[in-house]
N, C-alpha and C positions, 0 to 999 in steps of 0.2 A: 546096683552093686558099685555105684561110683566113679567118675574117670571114664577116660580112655582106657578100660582094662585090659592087659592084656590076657587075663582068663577067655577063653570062649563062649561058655556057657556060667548059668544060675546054678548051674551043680556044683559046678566044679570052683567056682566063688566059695559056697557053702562049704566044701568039702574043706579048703586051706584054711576058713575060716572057723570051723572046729577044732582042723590041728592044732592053730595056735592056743587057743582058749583050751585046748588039753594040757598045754605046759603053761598057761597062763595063770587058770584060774589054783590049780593046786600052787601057784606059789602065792598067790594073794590070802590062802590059807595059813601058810606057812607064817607070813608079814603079821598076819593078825592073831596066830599064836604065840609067836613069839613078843610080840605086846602085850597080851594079855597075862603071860607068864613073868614078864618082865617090866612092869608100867612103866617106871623111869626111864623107857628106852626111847617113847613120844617122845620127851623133851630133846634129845638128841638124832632124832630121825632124819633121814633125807629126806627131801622134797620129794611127798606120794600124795599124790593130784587126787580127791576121794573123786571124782569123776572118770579117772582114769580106772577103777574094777569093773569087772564084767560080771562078776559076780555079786549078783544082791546083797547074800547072805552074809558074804565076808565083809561087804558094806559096812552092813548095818551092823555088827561084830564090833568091826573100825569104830564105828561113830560114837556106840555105847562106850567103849576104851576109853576113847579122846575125851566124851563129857563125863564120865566119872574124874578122871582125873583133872577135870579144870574143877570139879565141887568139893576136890580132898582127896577122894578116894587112892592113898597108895598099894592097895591091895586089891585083886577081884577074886572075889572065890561068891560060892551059889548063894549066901546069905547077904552080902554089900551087894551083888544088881540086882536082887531080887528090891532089897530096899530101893536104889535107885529107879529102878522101871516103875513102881508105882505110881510115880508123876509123870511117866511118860508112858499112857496106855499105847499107845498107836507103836512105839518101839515093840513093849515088852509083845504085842499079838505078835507080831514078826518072829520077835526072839523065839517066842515058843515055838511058833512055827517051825523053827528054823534047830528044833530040838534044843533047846534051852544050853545052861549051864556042861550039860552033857556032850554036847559037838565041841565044843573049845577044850574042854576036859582030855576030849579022846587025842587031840593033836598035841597036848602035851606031851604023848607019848612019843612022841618021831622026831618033834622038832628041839633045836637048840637056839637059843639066842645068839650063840658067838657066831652065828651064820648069815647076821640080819642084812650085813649092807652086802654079802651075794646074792640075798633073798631077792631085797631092791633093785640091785642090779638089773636081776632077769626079770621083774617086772618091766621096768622101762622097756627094756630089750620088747619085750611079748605088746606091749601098748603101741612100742613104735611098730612093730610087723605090721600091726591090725589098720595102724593107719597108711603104712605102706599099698594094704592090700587095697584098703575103701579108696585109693585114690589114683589106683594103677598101676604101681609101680614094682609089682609082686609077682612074678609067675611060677609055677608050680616048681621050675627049675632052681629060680630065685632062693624058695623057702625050704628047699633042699639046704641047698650050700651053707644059708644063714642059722641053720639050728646052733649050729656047734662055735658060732662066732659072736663075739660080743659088741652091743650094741654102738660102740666106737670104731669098731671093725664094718657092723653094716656101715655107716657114717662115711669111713673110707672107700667104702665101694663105691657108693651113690656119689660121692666127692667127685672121686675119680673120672667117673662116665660124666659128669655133666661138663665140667672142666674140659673133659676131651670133647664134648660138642662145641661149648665155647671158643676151645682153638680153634675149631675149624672156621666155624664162623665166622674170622676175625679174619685169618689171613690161611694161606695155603702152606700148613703144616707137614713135612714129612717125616718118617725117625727114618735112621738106618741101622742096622745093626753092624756095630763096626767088626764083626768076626764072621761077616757074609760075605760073599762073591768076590774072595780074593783072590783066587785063580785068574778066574776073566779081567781081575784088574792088572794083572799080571802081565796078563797079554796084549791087554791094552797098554800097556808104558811102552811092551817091546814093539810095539808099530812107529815108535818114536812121533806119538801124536801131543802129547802131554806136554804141553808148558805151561809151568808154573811155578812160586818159588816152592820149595816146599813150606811126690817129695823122697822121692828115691834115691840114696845112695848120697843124702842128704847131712851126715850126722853132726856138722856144723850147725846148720840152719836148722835141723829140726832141735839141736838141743837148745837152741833158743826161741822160737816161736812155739814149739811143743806140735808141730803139724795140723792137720788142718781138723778143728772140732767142731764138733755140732753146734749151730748156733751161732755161729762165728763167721764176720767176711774175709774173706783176705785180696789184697789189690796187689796184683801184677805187673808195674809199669815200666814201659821203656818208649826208646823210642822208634822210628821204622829201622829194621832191622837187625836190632838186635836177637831177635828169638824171641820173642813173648809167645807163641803159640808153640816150638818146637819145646822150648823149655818145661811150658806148662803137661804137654804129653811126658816128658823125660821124667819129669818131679813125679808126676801122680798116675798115668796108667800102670805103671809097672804094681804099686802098691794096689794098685784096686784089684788086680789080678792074683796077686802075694796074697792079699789077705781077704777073702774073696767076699768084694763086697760087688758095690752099682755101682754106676758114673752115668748122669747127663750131660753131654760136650752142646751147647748154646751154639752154634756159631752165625757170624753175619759176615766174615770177610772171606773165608772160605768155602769148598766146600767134601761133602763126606768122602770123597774118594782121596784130598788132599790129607786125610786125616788119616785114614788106612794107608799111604804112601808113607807116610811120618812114621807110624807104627811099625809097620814090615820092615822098615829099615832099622829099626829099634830092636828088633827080635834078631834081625839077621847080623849086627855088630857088637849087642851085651847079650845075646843068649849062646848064639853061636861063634862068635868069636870072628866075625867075617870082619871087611872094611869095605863095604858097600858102599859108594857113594851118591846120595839123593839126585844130583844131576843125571843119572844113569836111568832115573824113569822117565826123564822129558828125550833124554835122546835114541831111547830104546834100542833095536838090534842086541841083546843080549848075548853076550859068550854064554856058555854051558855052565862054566863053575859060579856065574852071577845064577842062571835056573835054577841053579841045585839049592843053591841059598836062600834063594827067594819064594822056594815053593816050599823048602825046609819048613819056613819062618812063617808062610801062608799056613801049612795045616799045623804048625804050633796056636795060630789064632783058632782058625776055624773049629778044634777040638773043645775052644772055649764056646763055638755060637751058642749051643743050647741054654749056657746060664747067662746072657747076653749081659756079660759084664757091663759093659761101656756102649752106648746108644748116643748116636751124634745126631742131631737136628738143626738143619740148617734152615736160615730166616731168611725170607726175600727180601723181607724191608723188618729193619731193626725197630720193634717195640717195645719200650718197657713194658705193657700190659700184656702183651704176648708171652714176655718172659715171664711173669707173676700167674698165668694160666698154666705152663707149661711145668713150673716149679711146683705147684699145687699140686697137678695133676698126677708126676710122678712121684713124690713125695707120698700121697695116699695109696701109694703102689709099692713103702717100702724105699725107695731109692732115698737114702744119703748125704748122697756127694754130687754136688754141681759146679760147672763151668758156665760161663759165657766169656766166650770171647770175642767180640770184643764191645766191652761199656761205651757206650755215646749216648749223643742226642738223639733223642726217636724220631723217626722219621715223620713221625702225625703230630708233631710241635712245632711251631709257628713262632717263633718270637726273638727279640733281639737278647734278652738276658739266658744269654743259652745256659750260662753256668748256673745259673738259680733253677732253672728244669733237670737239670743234670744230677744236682744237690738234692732236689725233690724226688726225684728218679730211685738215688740212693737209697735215700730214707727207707721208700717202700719195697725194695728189694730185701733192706736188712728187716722191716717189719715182716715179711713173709719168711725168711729163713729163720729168724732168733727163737730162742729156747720155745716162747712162750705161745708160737705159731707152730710152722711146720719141723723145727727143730733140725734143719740139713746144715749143710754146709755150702759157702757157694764163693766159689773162686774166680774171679773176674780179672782179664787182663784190660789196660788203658794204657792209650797214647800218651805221652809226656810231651810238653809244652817245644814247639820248636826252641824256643830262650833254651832249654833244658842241655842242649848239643853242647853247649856250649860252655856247660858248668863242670865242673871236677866231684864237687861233693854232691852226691843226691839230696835233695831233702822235701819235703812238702808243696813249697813255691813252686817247684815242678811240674806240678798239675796246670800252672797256668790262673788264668780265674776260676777253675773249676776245681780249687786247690781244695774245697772243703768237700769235698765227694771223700773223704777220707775221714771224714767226723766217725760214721757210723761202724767203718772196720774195724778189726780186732788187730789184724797186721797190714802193714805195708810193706812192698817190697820193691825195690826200685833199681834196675840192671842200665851198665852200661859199658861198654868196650873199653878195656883197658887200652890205655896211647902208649906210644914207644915212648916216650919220654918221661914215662913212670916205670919203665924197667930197666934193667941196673944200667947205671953209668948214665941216666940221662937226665935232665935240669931237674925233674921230677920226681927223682926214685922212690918209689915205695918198699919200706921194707918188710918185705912177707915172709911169715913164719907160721910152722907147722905144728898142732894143737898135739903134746903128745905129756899122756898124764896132767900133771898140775903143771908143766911146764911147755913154753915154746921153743922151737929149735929155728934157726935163719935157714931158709930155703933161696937154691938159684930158679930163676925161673928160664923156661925154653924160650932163646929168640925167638925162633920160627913160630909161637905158635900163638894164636890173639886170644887174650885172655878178659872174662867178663869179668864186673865187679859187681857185687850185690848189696845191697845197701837197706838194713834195716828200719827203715824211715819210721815205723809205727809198730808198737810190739807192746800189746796187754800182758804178755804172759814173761817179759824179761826185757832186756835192755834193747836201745833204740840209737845205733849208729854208733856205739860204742868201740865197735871196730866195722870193715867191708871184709867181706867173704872173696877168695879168688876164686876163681874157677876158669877150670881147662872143658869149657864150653865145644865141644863140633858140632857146627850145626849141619855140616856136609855128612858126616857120618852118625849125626844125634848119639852122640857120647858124653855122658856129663860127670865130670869129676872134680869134687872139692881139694882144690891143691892145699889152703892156709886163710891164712889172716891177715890184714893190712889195716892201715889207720891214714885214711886220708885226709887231708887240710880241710878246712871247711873254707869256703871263697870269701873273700870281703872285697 
């Protein structure tokens, strides 16, 4: 019976292996009425392997079709294969056999031709079970699920499972489900043990890069701290939740509980209206009205665990190959939308041109998300080049040597702390103004508060640094709000 089977017994092999050949062979019928009803349909057929029938009969049906038709024959009816089979005795015994003219006859009654490429379809489907079955990979439970699912669908499952062995074997994989055990984390901040630091509401930015589509990279970059990972939760959990889709979060610099701190604090200052501030998980002892908030904000997640929006996995040692298993893996599961954060050198590469592995890195990242692979999406945030601190305008050169890891994306996005001496009255000033209708109006902006700038660096879908975005950024309370627009110098 083949394999390592998971069947137990020679019966029970037999018994799946009738099932299938019950929905198999009736549609190999089906393929070969419909040909014979319609010759001109061989010339535009799918790939049907004649050693893939299980069925003789319809075989040999098929075969008489196919060579009538390479000798002229545009028509079969009982008098053109009666002529044909003359020359081929060894057929025509079969045929008769096999109730002549009269068995192809009858199936003209049921079938239609405009049905052929479902017909095909399910064939393939029914030839891959059979070989699923002869080589183990089938169990009675298996051929359950897989009736109703189409043969690109088995493909995703088997995908899926072996992917997820691969992780493991590679490095020590966890997920977490970010809408789990927020209570207990709750109460862990308040023992005051925790240290650590810690496209929504977007309508600037998304009306120019058009949000994050399938297929498509988008690059993240700033430098250490500005918010690349607080930002990156602010911009897109909230929408994954809104429009209820998946999220895979990558990470290597953090880890999943930093992530669920991020979030709870997200729910308890734009859902709830609180002013929570993220310092207050690392030094714990909680007053009451922070409880109320924070457990508020906990069973607002937790209500979502069961459709596990958002799944964070965190890396012990950053892979690109890791990440290209991982991407696969959930992607044949359905999921969408991916992060990682944070892009670098992998850690099992050895060499002095790190920017040339990096570049290489790229490439195959965007070959496994673009249309023509898994078709996700996948967000990655990167460090900008120390030189970078020190620049006014963002732009590409930013990257460092590793400037061309931006070939392959669709957007770049590049953040970095507005200076006082860009706000009014100073050597600097920028003048910011508020997008309203076809027109802008001058806006003041708040001393007191630091403002990020966002900088369009790369943009398939619209313009590219044509203005910088302002933003009233908290990263202490993760509140994000687009103030206006500004037009910064570009340095020389």
């Amino acid at each position: 019976m083949g394999g390592d089977n998971y069947l137990a017994t020679q019966e029970q092999f037999e018994e799946i292996r009738k099932k299938i050949l019950s929905y198999k062979v009736p549609v190999e019928a089906s393929i070969v009425g419909c040909l014979w009803k319609n010759p001109d349909l061989y010339y535009s057929l799918d790939y049907v392997d004649l050693e893939h029938f299980s069925n003789n009969m319809w075989k040999v049906y098929f075969v008489i079709g196919k060579e009538m038709l390479k000798e002229g024959d545009k028509q079969f009816d009982d008098v053109s294969v009666a002529l044909y089979l003359q020359k081929h005795p060894k057929l025509e015994k079969k045929y008769q056999e096999y109730g002549g003219y009269n068995t192809i006859e009858e199936m003209f009654t049921y079938i239609n031709p405009i049905n052929l490429d479902g017909y095909i379809q399910d064939f393939h489907k029914w030839w891959t079970m059979l070989q699923l079955l002869t080589m183990g990979f089938l169990d009675p439970d298996n051929f359950k699920k897989f009736i109703d699912l189409t043969s690109e669908e088995i493909y995703s499952y088997y995908t899926a499972k072996i992917n997820d062995i691969f992780i493991h074997a590679d490095t020590e994989v966890k997920s977490y489900n970010l809408c789990d055990g927020l209570t207990d984390l709750i109460k862990e901040c308040d023992k005051g043990l925790l240290e650590g630091l810690p496209l929504h509401n977007s309508p600037i930015l998304n009306t120019e890069i058009g949000g994050c589509r399938l297929g498509e990279l988008t690059l993240l970059g700033a430098n250490s701290g500005v918010g690349k990972t607080t930002t990156t939760i602010e911009l897109l959990f909230p929408s994954i939740f809104k429009h209820d889709q998946q999220l895979v979060m990558i990470i290597n610099e953090q880890d999943e509980k930093k992530i669920k701190r991020e979030m709870i604090c997200w729910i308890a200052n734009n859902i709830y209206g609180g002013n929570f501030d993220k310092k207050r998980f690392r030094q714990g002892h909680f007053i009451q009205e922070e409880w109320d908030i924070l457990n508020k904000s906990a069973k607002y997640l937790e209500e979502k665990k069961e459709t596990r929006h958002i799944t964070v996995i965190p890396l012990t040692q950053y892979k690109t190959s890791t990440v290209l298993k991982i991407i696969n893996k959930y992607s044949a599961m359905g999921v969408k939308y991916f992060v990682l954060d944070t892009f670098k050198l992998s850690q099992d590469k050895k060499t002095a041109d790190f920017w040339l592995e990096m570049q290489n890195d790229m490439v195959k990242l965007y070959d496994c998300i673009k249309p023509s692979a898994n078709n996700v999406h996948l967000w990655c945030t990167v460090q900008l080049s120390k030189e970078a601190i020190n620049k006014r305008y963002l732009n590409q050169y930013c990257m460092g040597m590793a400037k061309n890891i931006v070939d392959v994306a669709s957007t770049v996005i590049m953040l970095r702390k507005m200076r006082e001496d860009e706000k009014q009255g100073g050597s600097h000033t920028l003048e910011v103004k508020k997008p309203v209708g076809k027109s802008k109006i001058i806006i003041s902006l708040k001393p007191e508060t630091i403002y990020t700038l966002a900088f369009i660096v790369k943009n398939r879908e619209g313009s590219t640094n044509e203005y910088q975005i302002v933003i009233d950024n908290n990263l202490a309370l993760n509140k994000y709000e687009e103030v206006g627009v500004c037009r910064v110098p570009e340095d020389y």
